[in-house]
N, C-alpha and C positions, 0 to 999 in steps of 0.2 A: 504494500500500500504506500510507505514511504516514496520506495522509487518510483512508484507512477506520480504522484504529486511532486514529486523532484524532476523527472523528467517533461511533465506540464510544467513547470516553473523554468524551465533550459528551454523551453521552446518560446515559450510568452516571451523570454529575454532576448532570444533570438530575431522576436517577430518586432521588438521594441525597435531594435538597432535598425532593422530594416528600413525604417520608416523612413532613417535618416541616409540611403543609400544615393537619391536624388537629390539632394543637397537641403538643408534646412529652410534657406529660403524659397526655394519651390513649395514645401509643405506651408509654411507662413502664411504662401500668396493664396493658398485653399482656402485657411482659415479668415483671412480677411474677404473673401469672398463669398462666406458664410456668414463673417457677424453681418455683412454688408447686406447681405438678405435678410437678417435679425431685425437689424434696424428699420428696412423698408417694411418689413410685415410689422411692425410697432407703428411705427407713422400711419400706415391701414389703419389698426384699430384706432387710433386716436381721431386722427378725419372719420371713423366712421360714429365714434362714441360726441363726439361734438357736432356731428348733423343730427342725433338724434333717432338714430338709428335704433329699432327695437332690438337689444341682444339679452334679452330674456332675462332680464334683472342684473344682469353679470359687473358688477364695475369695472372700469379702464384698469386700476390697478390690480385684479385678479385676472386679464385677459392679458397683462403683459407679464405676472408671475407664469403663468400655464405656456405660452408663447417661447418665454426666456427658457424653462426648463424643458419646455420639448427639444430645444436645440442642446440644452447642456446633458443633455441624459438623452439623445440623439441615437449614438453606436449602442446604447443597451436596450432601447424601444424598437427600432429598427433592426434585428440582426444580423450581419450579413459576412456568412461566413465567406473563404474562397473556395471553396466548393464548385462554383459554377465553373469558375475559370478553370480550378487545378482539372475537374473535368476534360476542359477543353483542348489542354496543350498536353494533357498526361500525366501532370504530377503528381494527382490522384493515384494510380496506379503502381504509383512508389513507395506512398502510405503503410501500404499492405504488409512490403518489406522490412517495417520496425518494430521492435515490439511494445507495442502499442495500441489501442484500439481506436480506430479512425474519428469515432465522435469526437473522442479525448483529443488527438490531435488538431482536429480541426477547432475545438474550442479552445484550446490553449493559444493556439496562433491567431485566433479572432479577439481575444481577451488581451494579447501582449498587445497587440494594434493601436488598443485605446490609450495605450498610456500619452502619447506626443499629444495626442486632440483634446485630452483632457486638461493636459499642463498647457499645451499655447491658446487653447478656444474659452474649453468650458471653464477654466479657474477665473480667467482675466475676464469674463461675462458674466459670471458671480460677484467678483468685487467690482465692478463697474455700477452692476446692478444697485448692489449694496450701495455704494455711494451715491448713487442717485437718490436713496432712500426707499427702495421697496424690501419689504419684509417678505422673506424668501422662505421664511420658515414652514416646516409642512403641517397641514392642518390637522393633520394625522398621523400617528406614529405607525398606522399600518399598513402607509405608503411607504414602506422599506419592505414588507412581506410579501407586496403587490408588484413591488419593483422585480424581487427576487424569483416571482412566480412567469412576471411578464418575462425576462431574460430566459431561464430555462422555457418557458412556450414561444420563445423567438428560434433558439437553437431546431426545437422540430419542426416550426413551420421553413427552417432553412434547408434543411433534411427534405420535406417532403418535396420544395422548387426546386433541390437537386433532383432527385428521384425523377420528377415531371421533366429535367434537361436530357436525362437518361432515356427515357422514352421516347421523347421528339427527337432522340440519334443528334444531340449538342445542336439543336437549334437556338443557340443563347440569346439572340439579340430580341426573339420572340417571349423566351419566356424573361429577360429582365423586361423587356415592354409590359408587358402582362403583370407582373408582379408590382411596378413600378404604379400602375395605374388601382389596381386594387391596395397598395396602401398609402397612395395618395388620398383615395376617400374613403377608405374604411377605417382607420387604424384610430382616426382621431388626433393625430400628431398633429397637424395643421389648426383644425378648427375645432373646438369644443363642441361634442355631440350635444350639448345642452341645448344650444344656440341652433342648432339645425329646426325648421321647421317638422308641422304635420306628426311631431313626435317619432320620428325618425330615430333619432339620435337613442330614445329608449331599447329600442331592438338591436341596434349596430354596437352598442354601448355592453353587450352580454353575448354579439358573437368573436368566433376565434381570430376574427383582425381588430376589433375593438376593444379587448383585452388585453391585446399588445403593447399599445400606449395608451389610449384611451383610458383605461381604470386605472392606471398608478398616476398618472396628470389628474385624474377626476380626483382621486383620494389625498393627491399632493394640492392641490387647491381648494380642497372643502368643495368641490362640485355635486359630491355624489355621497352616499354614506357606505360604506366599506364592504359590508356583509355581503350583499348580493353581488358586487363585481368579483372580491376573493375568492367566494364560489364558484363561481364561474370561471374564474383564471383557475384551478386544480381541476373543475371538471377538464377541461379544455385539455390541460397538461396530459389528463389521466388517457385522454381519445389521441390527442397527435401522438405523443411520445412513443406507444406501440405501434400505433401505424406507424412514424417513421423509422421506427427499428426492422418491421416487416417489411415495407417497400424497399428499402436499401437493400435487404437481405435477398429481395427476389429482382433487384436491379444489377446484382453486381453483371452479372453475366452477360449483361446487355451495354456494360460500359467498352467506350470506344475513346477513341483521340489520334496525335497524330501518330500514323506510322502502325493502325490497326490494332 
């Protein structure tokens, strides 16, 4: 047991350094082209909360808390392991060769990832925050159980978009299309399911891409009350997690890349 959490700890480290292989200020120019989309979707709400705009009771100040944390807690809402790619060029295939189990790999190399984005993005969007004076604090202490439940049902809805790249024989650019558009509007990252009309947001708010981010931002900003999403985030875990254990298991033989 040591040595696999040691050898996940040698891979995260590995996946750390990488980040900085294209040079640091290349990674920089990401990040400032991300707070730069922060800021323009904060100026949104603010033009839209000063016309008067019906956002369902929400204040400007809990719509740029929920906003700021979907970007800073971003890579753990979002999962995305390399999977697609290592699929695509073969390096998947080489996994196989260590000893090690592939989920495990693949999540330890997705986890070392975050550490650059969290030290050059999300820390300096926290204190910026802070200085500005919003209170960032969560409204819930069981948006840290919510978060933890979202992250492991990101790793199998990851699992299961490989398995689907699998089957369409590495058709990638179709299924990032496809995935890209279902958690554009599903997931809740973007817009508070509150604020959605026709009561929408109630239904999208307790399925498996709404639990993603949606319930730990709803429980981080007093949107929602805990109980019903937390449910929902373990039922959730308790259906993909064996599906993606059994698709992968009945995909491997179907994997392909370069060179056959």
């Amino acid at each position: 047991m040591n040595q696999t959490i040691r050898a996940c700890l040698a891979t995260a480290k590995l996946c750390l350094k990488e980040q900085s292989y294209f040079g640091f200020f290349n990674q920089l120019a990401q990040y400032l082209l991300q707070a730069g989309g922060l800021a323009a979707l904060l100026m949104i709400w603010r033009s839209l909360f000063l016309q008067g705009v019906d956002l369902e009771g929400m204040s400007l100040s809990r719509f740029y808390v929920y906003t700021i944390m979907s970007t800073v807690l971003a890579p753990m809402l979002n999962i995305r392991t390399p999977a697609s790619s290592w699929l695509h060029d073969g390096t998947m295939l080489g996994l196989y060769e260590r000893p090690a189990g592939i989920f495990a790999q693949l999540a330890a190399h997705t986890v070392g990832g975050w550490g650059m984005r969290f030290a050059c993005l999300s820390v300096p969007v926290v204190m910026i925050a802070f200085l500005c004076g919003l209170d960032l604090r969560p409204a819930s202490l069981w948006f840290f159980l919510s978060l933890f439940l979202a992250v492991l049902q990101g790793f199998a809805a990851d699992f299961l978009f490989a398995c689907l790249l699998i089957r369409l024989r590495n058709l990638e650019w179709c299924v990032h299309c496809l995935r890209e558009a279902l958690t554009a509007l599903l997931t809740g990252s973007l817009i508070p399911f509150t604020v959605l009309p026709w009561g929408i947001g109630d239904y999208l708010a307790l399925s498996p891409f709404g639990t993603l981010a949606g319930a730990p931002l709803a429980i981080y900003t007093g949107l929602a009350t805990p109980e019903a999403l937390l449910i929902a985030q373990i039922f959730w875990n308790l259906i993909l997690w064996p599906l993606a254990v059994y698709c992968f298991a009945a995909s491997r033989e179907r994997m392909v890349s370069y060179g056959g």
